[in-house]
C-alpha positions as CSV (number, residue, x, y, z in Angstrom):
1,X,41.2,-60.8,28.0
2,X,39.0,-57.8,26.8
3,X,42.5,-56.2,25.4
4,X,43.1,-59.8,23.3
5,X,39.7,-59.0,21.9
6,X,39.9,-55.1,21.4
7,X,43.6,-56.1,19.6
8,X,41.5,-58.3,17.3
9,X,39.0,-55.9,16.5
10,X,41.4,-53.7,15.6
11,X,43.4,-55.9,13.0
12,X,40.4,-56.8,11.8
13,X,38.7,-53.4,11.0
14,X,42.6,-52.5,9.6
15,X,42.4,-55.4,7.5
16,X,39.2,-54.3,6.1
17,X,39.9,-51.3,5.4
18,X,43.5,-52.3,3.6
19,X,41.5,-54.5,1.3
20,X,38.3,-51.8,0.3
21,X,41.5,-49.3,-0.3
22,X,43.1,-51.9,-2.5
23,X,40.7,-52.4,-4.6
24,X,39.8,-48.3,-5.3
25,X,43.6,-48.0,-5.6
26,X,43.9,-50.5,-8.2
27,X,40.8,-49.6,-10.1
28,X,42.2,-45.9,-10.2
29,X,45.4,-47.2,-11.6
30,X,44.0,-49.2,-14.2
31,X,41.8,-46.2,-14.9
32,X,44.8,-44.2,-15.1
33,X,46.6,-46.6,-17.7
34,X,43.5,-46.3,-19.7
35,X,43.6,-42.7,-20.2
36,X,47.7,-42.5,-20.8
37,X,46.8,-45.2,-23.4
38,X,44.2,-42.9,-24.6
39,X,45.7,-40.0,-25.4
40,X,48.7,-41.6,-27.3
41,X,46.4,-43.1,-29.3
42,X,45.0,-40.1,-30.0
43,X,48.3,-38.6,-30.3
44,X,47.5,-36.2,-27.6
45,X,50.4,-37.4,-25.5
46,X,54.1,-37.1,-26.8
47,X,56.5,-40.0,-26.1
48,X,58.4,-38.5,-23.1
49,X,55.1,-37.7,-21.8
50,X,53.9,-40.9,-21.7
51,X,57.2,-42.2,-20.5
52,X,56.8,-39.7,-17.4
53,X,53.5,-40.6,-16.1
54,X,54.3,-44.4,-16.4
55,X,57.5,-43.4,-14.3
56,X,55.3,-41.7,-11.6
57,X,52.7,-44.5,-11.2
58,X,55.9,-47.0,-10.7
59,X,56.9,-44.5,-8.4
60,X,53.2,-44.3,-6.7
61,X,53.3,-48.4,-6.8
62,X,56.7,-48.4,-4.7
63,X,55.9,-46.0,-2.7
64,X,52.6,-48.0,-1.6
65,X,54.0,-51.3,-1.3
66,X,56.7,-49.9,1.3
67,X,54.0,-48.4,2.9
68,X,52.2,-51.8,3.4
69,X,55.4,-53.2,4.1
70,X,55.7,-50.6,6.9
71,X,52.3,-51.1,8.1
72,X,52.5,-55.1,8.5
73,X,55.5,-54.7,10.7
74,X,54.2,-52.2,13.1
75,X,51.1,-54.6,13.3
76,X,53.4,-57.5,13.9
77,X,55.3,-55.4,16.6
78,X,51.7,-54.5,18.3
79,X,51.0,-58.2,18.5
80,X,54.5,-59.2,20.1
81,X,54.1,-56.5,22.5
């Protein structure tokens, strides 16, 4: 009984803390997009330069959703075991 509640606690906190790092990691990307747009306004970026860091936040995106993809089925494992 106290482990069914300890696992709760657990997914719960985890689930907290997923959301709180959602939100900084969105509102860093969307800061991020705002400066890229920025400096080619400005003409401070060159084309290919732009076309690189828009490469590597896709590639940070990916790389976080199979990381959450990874995450939910270790939970889901936990909670069959």
């Amino acid at each position: 009984m106290k482990a069914s509640y300890l696992l709760a606690a657990i997914i719960l906190f985890s689930i907290t803390t997923i959301s709180a790092n959602a939100q900084n990691y969105n509102r860093n990307l969307r800061y991020h997009n705002k400066r890229i747009h920025q400096g080619v306004s400005k003409g401070e970026l060159t084309r290919s330069e732009t076309y690189r860091l828009h490469a590597q936040e896709a590639n940070i995106r990916y790389e976080t959703y199979q990381y959450k993809k990874m995450m939910a089925t270790l939970m889901l494992m936990k909670e069959q075991a």
